[in-house]
C-alpha positions as CSV (number, residue, x, y, z in Angstrom):
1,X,6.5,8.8,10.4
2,X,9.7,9.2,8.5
3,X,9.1,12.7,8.7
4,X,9.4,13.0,12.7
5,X,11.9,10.3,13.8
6,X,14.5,9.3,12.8
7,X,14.8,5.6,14.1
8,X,11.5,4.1,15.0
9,X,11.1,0.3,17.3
10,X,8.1,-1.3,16.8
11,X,6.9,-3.6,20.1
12,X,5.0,-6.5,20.7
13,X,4.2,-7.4,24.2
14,X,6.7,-5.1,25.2
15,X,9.4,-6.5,22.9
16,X,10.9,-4.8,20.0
17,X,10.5,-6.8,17.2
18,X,11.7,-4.3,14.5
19,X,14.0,-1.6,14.3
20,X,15.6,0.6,11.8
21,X,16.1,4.4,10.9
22,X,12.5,5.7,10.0
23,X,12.7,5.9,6.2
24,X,14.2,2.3,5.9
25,X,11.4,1.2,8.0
26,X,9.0,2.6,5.8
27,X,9.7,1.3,2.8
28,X,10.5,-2.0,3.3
29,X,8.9,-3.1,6.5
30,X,10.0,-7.2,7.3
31,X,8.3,-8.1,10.9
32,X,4.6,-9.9,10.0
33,X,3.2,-7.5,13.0
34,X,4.7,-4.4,11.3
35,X,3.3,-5.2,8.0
36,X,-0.2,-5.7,9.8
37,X,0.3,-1.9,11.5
38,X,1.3,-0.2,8.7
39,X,-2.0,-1.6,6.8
40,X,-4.1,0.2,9.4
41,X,-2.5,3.3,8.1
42,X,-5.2,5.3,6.1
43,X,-4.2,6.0,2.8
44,X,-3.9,10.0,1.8
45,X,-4.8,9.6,-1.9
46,X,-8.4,8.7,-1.9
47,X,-8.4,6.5,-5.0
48,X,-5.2,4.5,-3.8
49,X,-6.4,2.0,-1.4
50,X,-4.9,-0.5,0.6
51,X,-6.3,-3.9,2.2
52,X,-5.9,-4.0,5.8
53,X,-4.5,-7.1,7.5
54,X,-6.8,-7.9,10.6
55,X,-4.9,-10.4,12.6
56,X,-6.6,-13.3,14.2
57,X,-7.2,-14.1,17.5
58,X,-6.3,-11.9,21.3
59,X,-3.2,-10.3,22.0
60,X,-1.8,-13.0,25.1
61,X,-1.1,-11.8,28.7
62,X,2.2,-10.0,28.9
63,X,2.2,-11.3,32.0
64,X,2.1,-15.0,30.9
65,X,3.5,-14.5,27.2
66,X,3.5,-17.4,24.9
67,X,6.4,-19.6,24.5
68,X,9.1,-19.0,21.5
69,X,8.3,-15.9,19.3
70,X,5.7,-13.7,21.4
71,X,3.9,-13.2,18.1
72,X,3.3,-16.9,17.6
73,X,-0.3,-17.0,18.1
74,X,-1.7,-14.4,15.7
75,X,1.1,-14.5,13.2
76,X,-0.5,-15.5,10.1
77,X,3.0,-16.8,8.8
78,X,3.9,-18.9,12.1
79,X,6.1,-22.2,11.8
80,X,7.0,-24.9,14.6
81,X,9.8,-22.9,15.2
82,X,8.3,-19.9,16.0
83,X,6.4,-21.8,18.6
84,X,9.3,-23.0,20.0
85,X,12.2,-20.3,20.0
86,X,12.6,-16.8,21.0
87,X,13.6,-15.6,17.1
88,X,17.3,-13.9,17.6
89,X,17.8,-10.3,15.9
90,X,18.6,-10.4,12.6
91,X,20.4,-7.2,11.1
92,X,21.0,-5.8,7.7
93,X,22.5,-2.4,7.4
94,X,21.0,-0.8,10.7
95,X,17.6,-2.9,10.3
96,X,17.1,-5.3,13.1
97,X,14.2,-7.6,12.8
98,X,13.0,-10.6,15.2
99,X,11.5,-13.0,13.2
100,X,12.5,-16.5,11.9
101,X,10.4,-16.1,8.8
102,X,11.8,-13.0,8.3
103,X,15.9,-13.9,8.9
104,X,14.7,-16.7,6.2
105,X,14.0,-14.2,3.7
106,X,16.7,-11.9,4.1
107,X,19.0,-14.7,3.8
108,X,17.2,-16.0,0.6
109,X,17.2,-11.9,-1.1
110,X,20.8,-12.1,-0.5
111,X,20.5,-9.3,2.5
112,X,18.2,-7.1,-0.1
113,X,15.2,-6.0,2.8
114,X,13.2,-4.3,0.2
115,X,13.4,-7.6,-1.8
116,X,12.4,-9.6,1.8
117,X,9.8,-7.1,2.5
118,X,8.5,-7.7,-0.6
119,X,8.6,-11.5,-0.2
120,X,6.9,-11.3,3.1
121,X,4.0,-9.3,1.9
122,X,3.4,-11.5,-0.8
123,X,3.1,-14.6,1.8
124,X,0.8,-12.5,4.3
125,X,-1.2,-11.6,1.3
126,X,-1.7,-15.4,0.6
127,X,-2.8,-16.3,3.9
128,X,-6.1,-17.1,4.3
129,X,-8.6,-14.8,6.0
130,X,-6.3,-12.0,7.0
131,X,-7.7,-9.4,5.2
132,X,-10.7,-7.1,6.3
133,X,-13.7,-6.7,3.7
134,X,-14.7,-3.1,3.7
135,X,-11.4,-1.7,5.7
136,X,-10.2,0.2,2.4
137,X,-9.3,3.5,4.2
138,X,-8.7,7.0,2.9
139,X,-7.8,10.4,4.8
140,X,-11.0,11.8,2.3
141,X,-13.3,9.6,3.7
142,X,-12.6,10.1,7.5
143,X,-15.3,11.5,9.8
144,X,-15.4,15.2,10.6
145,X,-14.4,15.9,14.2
């Protein structure tokens, strides 16, 4: 992705909940739902996999969205605040992010988002049941068209 764009916005019921210039992004993703999509992405060196994070539960209505962070529902990391207030942007040297969890982190790594990043990974990998079985992924193993 770094490779085409140069600033990439990732949505979630047609909000942006991350933004930052493409290679940033990358290597230090901070939103939970980033984190989740970038897991889907099929790993090019067959013997380097990657677990995928499978998010519980149905995306809501956009046209009735949940209350307080959109994300709420299916974020494995979710707090009563999250329930309860629309997150406010949180930026660090062109990366904005929308997440209370997230702002928490950034605050705690001292504005470091690789060190957040890292931080929030860690907790999404301790969550319970997020993780698919058998979804280790590899361009080598894909289907022929």
């Amino acid at each position: 992705m770094e490779h085409v764009a140069d600033d990439v916005a990732v949505m979630y019921l047609g909000r942006i909940v991350e933004q930052a210039p493409a290679g940033r992004l990358c290597a230090a993703p901070l939103h939970p739902y980033t984190l989740a999509l970038f897991s889907a992405v099929p790993a090019v060196d067959p013997r380097r996999r990657r677990k995928r994070i499978v998010l519980p539960g149905d995306v809501p209505s956009p046209a009735n969205p949940p209350a307080g962070c959109r994300f709420h529902p299916r974020c494995p990391l979710a707090e009563r605040v999250c329930r309860e207030v629309d997150p406010p942007p949180t930026r660090v040297d062109g990366h904005l992010v929308h997440c209370h969890v997230a702002a928490r982190e950034l605050e705690r790594a001292g504005g470091d988002a690789r060190a957040a990043g890292s931080r929030m990974a860690e907790a999404l990998a301790s969550a319970p049941d997020i993780y698919s079985k058998d979804v280790t992924q590899s361009v080598a193993r894909a289907p022929a068209p």
